[in-house]
LUMKE-864091 format. One record per residue (C-alpha): x, y, z. Coordinates in steps of 0.1 Angstrom, whole numbers. Each point is the difference from the previous one (the first is absolute). Example, Ala and Ser with C-alpha at 12.3 -4.5 7.8 and 13.67 -1.06 7.14 Angstrom:
2
     x     y     z
   123   -45    78
    14    34    -7
# end
This chain:
672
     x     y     z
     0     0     0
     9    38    -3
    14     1    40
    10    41    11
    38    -9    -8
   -10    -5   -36
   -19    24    -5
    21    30    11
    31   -16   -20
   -23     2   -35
    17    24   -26
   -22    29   -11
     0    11   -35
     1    43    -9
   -19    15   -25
    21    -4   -35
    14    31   -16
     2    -5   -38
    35    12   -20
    -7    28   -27
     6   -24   -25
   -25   -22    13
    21   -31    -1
    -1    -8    38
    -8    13    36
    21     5    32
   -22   -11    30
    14    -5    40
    -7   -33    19
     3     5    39
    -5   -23    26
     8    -6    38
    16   -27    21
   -19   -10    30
    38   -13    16
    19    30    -5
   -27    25     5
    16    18   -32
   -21    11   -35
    19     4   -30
   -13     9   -40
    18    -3   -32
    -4     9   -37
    -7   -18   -27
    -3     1   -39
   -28   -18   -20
     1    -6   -41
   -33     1    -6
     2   -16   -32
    20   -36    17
    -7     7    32
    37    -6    11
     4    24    34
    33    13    10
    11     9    33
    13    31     8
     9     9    32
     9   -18    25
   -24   -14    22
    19    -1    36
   -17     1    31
    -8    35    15
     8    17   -37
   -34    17   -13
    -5    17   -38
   -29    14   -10
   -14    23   -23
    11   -14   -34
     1    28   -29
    20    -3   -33
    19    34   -11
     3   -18   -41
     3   -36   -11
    31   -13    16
     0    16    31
   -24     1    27
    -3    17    38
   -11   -11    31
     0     9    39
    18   -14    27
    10    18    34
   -20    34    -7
    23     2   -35
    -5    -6   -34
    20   -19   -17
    10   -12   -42
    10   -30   -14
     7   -13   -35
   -24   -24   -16
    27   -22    -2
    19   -31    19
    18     5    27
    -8    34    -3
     6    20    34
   -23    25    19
    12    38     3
   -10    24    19
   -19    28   -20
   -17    24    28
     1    -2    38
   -26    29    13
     4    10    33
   -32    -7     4
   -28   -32    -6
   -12     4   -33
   -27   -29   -14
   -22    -4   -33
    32     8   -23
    -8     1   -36
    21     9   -32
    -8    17   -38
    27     0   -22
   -19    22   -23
     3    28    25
    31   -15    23
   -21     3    28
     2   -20    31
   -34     5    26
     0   -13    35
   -22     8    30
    22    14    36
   -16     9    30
    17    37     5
    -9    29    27
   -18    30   -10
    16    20   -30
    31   -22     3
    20   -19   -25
    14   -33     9
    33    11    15
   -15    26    21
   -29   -27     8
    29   -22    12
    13    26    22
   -33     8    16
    -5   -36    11
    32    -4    12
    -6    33    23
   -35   -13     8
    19   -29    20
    18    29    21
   -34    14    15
     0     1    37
   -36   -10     0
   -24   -20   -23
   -30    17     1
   -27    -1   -34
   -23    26     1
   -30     1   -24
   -25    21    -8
   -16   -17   -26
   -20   -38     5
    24   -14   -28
    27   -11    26
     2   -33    -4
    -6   -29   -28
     3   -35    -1
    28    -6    22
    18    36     3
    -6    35    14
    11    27   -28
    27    21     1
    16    24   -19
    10   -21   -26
   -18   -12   -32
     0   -17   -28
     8    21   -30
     7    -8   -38
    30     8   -19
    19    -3   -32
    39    12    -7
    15    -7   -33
    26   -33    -3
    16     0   -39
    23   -26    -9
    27    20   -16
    21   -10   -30
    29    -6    24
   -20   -28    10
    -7    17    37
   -33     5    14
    -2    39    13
   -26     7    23
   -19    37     6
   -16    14    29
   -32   -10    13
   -34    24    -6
   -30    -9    22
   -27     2   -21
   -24    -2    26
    16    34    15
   -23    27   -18
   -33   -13    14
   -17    25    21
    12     4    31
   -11   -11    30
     3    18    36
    -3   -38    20
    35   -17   -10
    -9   -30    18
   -29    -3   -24
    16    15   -35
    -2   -12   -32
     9   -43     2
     4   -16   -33
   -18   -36     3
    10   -12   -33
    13    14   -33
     5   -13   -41
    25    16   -22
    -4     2   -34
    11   -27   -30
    22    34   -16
     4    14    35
    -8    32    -2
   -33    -1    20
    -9   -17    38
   -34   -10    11
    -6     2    38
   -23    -6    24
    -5    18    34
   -19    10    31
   -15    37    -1
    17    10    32
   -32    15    21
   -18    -3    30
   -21   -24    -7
    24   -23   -10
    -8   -26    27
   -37    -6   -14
     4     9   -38
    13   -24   -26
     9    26   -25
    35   -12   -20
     4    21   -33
    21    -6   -29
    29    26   -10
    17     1   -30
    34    19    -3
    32     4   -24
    31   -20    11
    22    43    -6
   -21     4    30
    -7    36   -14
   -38     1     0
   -29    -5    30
   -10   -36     0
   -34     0   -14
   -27   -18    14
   -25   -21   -22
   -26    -7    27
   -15    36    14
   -33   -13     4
     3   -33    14
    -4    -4    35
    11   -42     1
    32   -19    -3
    23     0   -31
    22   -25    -1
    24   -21   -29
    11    22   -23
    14    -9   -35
    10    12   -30
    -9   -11   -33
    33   -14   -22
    -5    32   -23
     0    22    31
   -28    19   -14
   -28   -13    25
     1    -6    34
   -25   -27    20
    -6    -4    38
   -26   -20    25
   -25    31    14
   -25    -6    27
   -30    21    -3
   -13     1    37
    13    21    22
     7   -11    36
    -1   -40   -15
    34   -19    -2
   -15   -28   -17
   -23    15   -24
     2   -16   -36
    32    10   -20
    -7    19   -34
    22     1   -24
    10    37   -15
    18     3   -31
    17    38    -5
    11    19   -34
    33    19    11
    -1    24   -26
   -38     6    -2
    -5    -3    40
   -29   -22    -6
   -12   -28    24
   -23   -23    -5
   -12   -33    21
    -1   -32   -22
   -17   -36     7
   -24    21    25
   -26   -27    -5
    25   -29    14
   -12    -7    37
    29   -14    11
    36    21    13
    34    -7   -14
    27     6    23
    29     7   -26
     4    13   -37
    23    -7   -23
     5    16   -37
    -1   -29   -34
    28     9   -22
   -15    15   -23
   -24    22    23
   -30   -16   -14
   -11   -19    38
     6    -1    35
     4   -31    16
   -14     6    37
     5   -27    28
   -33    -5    15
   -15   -22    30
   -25   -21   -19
   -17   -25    20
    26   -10    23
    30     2   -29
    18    29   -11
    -3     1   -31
    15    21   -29
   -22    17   -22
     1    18   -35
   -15    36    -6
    -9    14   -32
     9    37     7
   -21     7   -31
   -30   -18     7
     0   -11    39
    -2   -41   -14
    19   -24    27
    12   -33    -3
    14   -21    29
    37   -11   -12
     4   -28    29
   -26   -25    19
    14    -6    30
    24     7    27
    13    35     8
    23    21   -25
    24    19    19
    11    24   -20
     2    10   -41
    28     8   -28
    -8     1   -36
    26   -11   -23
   -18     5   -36
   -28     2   -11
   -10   -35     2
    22   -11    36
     1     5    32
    22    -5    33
   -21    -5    31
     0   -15    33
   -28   -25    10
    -4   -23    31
   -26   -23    10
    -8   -15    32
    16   -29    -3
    27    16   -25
    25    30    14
     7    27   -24
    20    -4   -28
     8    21   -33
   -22    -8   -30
    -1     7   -36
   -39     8   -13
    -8    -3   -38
   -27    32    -2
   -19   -11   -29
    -4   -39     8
     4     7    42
    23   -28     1
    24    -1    27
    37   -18     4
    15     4    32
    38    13     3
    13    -5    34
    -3   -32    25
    17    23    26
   -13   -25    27
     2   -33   -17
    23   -16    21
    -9    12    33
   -37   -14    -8
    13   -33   -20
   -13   -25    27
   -28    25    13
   -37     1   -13
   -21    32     5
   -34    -3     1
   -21    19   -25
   -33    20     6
   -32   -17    -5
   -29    23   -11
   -34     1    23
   -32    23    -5
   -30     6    27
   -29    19     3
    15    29    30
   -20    30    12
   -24    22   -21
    -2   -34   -16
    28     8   -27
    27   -27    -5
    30     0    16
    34   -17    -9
    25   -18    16
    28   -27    -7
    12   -30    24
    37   -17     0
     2   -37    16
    22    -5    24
    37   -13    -8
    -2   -36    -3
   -36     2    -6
   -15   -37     6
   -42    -2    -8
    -6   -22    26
    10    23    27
   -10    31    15
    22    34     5
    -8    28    19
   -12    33   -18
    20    35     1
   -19    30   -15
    20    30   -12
   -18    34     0
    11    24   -17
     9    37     7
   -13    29   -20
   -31    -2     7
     6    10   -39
    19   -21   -15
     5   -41    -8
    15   -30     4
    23    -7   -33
     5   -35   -10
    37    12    -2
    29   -14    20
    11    23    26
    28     5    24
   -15    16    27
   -15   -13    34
   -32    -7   -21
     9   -27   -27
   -27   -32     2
    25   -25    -9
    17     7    34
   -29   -11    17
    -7   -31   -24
    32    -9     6
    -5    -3    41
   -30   -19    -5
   -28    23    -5
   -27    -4   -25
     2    38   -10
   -27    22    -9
    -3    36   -17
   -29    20    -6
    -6    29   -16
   -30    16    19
   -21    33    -6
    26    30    -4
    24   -19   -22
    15    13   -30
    -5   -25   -34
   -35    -2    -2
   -15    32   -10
     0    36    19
   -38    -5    18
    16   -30    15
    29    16    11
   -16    32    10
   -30   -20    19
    20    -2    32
     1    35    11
   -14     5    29
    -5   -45     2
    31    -3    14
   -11   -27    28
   -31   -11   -26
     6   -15   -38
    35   -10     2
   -12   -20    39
   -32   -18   -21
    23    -9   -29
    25   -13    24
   -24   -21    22
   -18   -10   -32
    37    -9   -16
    12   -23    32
   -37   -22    -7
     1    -2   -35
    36   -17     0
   -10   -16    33
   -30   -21   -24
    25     1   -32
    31   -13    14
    -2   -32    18
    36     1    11
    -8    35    19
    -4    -7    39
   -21    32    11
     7   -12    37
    31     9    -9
     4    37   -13
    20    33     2
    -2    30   -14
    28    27    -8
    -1    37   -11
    27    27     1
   -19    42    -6
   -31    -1    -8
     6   -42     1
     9     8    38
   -33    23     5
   -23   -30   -14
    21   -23    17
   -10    21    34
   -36     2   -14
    -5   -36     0
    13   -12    34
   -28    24    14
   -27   -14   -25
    11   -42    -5
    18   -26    24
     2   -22   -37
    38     5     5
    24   -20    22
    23    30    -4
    11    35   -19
    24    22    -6
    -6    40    -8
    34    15   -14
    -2    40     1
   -35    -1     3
   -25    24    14
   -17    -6    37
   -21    32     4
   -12    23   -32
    -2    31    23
    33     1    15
    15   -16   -36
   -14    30   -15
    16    25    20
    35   -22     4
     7    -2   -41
    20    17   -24
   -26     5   -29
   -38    12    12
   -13    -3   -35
    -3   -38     5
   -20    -1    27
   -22    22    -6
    -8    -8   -36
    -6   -36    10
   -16     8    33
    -3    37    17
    10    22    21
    -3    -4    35
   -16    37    13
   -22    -5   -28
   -34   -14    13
    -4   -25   -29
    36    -7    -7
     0    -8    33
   -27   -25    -2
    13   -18   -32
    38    -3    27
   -20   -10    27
   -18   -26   -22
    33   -15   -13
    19     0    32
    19   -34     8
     3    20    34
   -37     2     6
    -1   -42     1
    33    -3    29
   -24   -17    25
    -3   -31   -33
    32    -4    -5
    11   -37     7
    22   -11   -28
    37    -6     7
    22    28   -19
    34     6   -10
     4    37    -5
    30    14   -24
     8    38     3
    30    23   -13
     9    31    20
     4    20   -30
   -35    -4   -17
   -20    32    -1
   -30   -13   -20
    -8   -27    25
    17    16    33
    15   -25    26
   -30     9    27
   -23   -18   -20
    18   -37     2
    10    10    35
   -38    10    14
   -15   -30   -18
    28   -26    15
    -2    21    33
   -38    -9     3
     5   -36    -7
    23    -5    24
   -16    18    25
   -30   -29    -7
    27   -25     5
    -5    -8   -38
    31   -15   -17
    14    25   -17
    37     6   -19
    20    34    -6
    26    -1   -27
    19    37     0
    16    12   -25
    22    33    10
    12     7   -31
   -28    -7   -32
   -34    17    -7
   -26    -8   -14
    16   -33   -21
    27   -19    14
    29     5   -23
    31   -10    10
     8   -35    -7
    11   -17    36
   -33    14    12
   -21   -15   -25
    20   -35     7
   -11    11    38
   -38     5    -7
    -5   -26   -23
    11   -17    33
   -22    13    22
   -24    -7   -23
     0   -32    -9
     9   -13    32
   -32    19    14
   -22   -16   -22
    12   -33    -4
    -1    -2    41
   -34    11     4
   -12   -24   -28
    18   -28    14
    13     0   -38
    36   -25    -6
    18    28   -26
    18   -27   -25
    39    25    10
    10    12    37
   -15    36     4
    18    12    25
    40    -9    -7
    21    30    25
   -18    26    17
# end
């Protein structure tokens, strides 16, 4: 079976970046050693005509590239240390070092058209990298540590804001006819947005394209106000790469999220992802197309009810191919710019991420549930695929993953819901396995019949024994935006009935299920429902509620972004928002609380503060209710680091499988 050691040792494959001439790719393969407690990555080259892959650099223990780009045909970049570095495209070709900022810089691309290298660097107001460096380095000498803030936009995800943000630059690197590379200064284009008096809340660049000729960035960013705690407002900007002119922004009337960016190969038309809604993070995506020179916009495929999370340009400018959660799959789907027509490219599994070679091919990434993600070659007219890479053949030679087994019910408002089973490792129909349910966080999003590496992946479950269940109840992404929108203000309603409903369906479908024998497990959202249901159902011998929220009235007031809460529920002076919190408060239910729970928590979450775990495990053992605490000092709201993940998966497993009185097929717990 897949035990935790495994798991954490399997290789992960980078998206691939195609050569100009379109012969091959460069993509990085990291991976981490459970012994040694050390991650390392390395580069590789792909023909995609044979397939034949050359390695790069080296791959050694506690060495890490990133960040392929190519500067021509036969030589090619890549980070490593906070530098970035070139090689020849040759063998035995050696790394040199080409730029060492005195600063973090990430997101590096290069246009030889233009000679112009872009990167994003976190600097400090009105500073340029050196000077940034400087003011971090006298930061350390303060006698105190005090953060004052005016403004509710203090903290996100797992850090407080400071003075420094993420801006976008570009400086010009020519290779000169002496063969050296000469590098020029760097221009924040980012620097002649309107000002802003609140440094701690200026101008943050979230994400940026540049484009094919480089003589034009696309970025996205936060309207730094004072409402920007409970608006959802990102806007697009588009600037020259001289830097001389105002960056000019393409959304002045749109109050939701932009997000994903991309030029089209001619450079003439720009398209992002545009929610509509404001105040709703999870509002459908549209897709806007823009005419640089006639300043035009216009939303295309309007009619499609579904929400792509990701564009990408054909060659030849005539589609974008948009991932999109379809059903339980990501799937990649082709637009029509012209007339708005779509056709799904793949069936199954989860496409990672998109590069067009011609007209007619494709690189992507694709995984499956019972297949980790690989580099694949799609024919576009036909929508044949031939995978690349086996990056984890080996490892997996004498392992079999278990695939995802498609189930449909009738769930609450009487619309059908889906979910997928895996049999347990070893799976023998004569006997019976216990049951673990995985909920999923969002509430708006899915389950993906991908594989994943996180704390969340079904076939690590399988693999201790568990006959393992997903569903995708009321709220989820996939299946059409009333479905996905229906759970506002429902958070403790639909996705409970199509949970309840879920459990007795395979309970009667699935002989080898033992329903005496059940757990469920949930980490944000999947944590909240996972608190909702040991105060509504004893059907479980035990849970586990990662992140997840206790009571919706002190939750709303401890997080980082109020536009979630009270889009999908209220606000809490409000008489009616209060009502609709009340009415979905896991708190409100303590005195039913029976269940036995693990609780998982990081310090540094702000979506999901650490009071909530620690009230709802403080009650339970109050009542003398077994109960766990697993503590995390040092992640937020995912677990991220890879010796912690071992450690949870752990805790985890161990938890379950003791409360289930469940044989795991591998030793759980090997050195604590």
């Amino acid at each position: 079976p897949l035990d935790i050691k495994l798991f954490h040792s399997l290789r992960r494959v980078g998206a691939p970046v195609v050569s100009p001439n379109k012969k091959g790719a460069l993509f990085v393969t990291s991976y981490y050693d459970p012994e040694i407690n050390r991650s390392a990555s390395y580069l590789s080259y792909i023909d995609i005509s044979s397939g034949n892959i050359t390695q790069l650099t080296e791959d050694r223990s506690g060495t890490l590239v990133a960040n392929p780009i190519w500067f021509d045909d036969e030589q090619f970049g890549f980070m490593r240390r906070g530098a970035l570095y070139k090689q020849e495209l040759k063998p035995d070709s050696t790394p040199d070092l080409l730029y060492n900022p005195p600063v973090a810089i990430s997101n590096v691309a290069y246009r030889a058209n233009e000679g112009i290298l872009s990167f994003m660097a976190s600097v400090y107001p009105n500073a340029s990298l050196s000077e940034s460096a400087r003011s971090k380095r006298g930061e350390q000498s303060r006698f105190d540590s005090a953060l004052v803030y005016d403004n509710l936009w203090a903290r996100h995800w797992d850090e407080w804001t400071t003075l420094e943000k993420p801006n976008v630059f570009a400086m010009k690197l020519n290779h000169t006819e002496d063969g050296l590379w000469r590098l020029g200064n760097e221009i924040n284009l980012s620097s002649k947005l309107p000002q802003c008096p609140d440094l701690r809340v200026r101008w943050c660049i979230d994400d940026y394209t540049i484009s094919p000729a480089g003589d034009q960035v696309a970025f996205v960013s936060r309207p730094p106000t004072s409402n920007m705690t409970w608006s959802t407002r990102v806007d697009v900007f588009l600037v020259s790469t001289t830097g001389q002119s105002r960056p000019r922004l393409l959304t002045p009337r749109i109050n939701g999220m932009a997000s994903s960016p991309v030029f089209s190969s001619d450079g003439k038309r720009l398209a992002w992802l545009q929610m509509e809604t404001p105040g709703y993070e999870s509002d459908i995506n549209r897709i806007y197309v823009h005419s640089i020179a006639a300043r035009e916009t216009i939303a295309i495929a309007y009619d499609w009810d579904l929400s792509p999370h990701s564009l990408t340009w054909s060659s030849d400018d005539k589609y974008l191919y948009a991932i999109t959660s379809v059903k339980g799959r990501n799937l990649l789907v082709s637009i029509d710019v012209e007339t708005g027509k779509r056709e799904e490219l793949t069936a199954i599994g989860a496409v990672g991420s998109v590069r067009p070679v011609d007209e007619k091919t494709m690189l992507l990434t694709h995984s499956a549930q019972d297949e980790p993600g690989d580099i694949h070659l799609l024919e576009v007219p036909s929508c044949k695929t031939k995978q690349l890479t086996y990056v984890n053949k080996e490892l997996l030679k004498d392992v079999r993953l278990c695939p995802a087994e498609d189930f449909y019910f009738i769930g609450a408002r009487g619309d059908k819901v889906h979910g997928w089973i895996l049999r347990p490792a070893n799976f023998d129909r004569r006997k019976k396995y216990p049951m673990a349910l995985l909920i999923h966080g969002g509430p708006q999003q899915a389950s993906i019949q991908s594989f994943s590496h996180t704390q969340w992946n079904p076939n690590m479950y399988a693999g201790a024994g568990f006959a393992t269940v997903i569903i995708n109840f009321h709220g989820s992404s996939g299946y059409g935006k009333n479905f996905t929108d229906s759970i506002r203000h429902k958070w403790g309603d639909y996705p409970y009935v199509d949970l309840i409903r879920g459990v007795d369906y395979v309970a009667k479908k699935f002989s080898f299920v033992d329903s005496s024998r059940m757990v469920a497990l949930g980490g944000s959202y999947g944590g909240y429902m996972v608190n909702w249901l040991n105060g509504h159902t004893d059907r479980f011998k035990a849970l586990v509620s990662h992140d997840g929220k206790f009571n919706t009235i002190s939750g709303y007031y401890g997080t980082d972004e109020l536009w979630f809460p009270e889009w999908d529920l209220g606000r809490p002076w409000d008489v009616a928002g209060r009502a609709v919190l009340e009415e979905n408060n896991p708190e409100r239910f303590a005195a039913n609380f029976k269940t036995p729970t693990l609780f998982i928590q990081g310090e540094k979450d702000f979506r999901i503060p650490v009071t909530e775990s620690l009230g709802a495990w403080a009650m339970l053992r109050r009542r003398d209710i077994p109960s766990r605490l697993v503590y995390f000092p040092d992640e937020g709201h995912w677990v991220t680091k890879p010796a912690n993940s071992v450690r949870w998966y752990t805790e985890v497993l161990d938890w379950i499988t003791t409360w289930t009185n469940t044989t795991p097929p591998y030793k759980i717990r090997r050195n604590d």
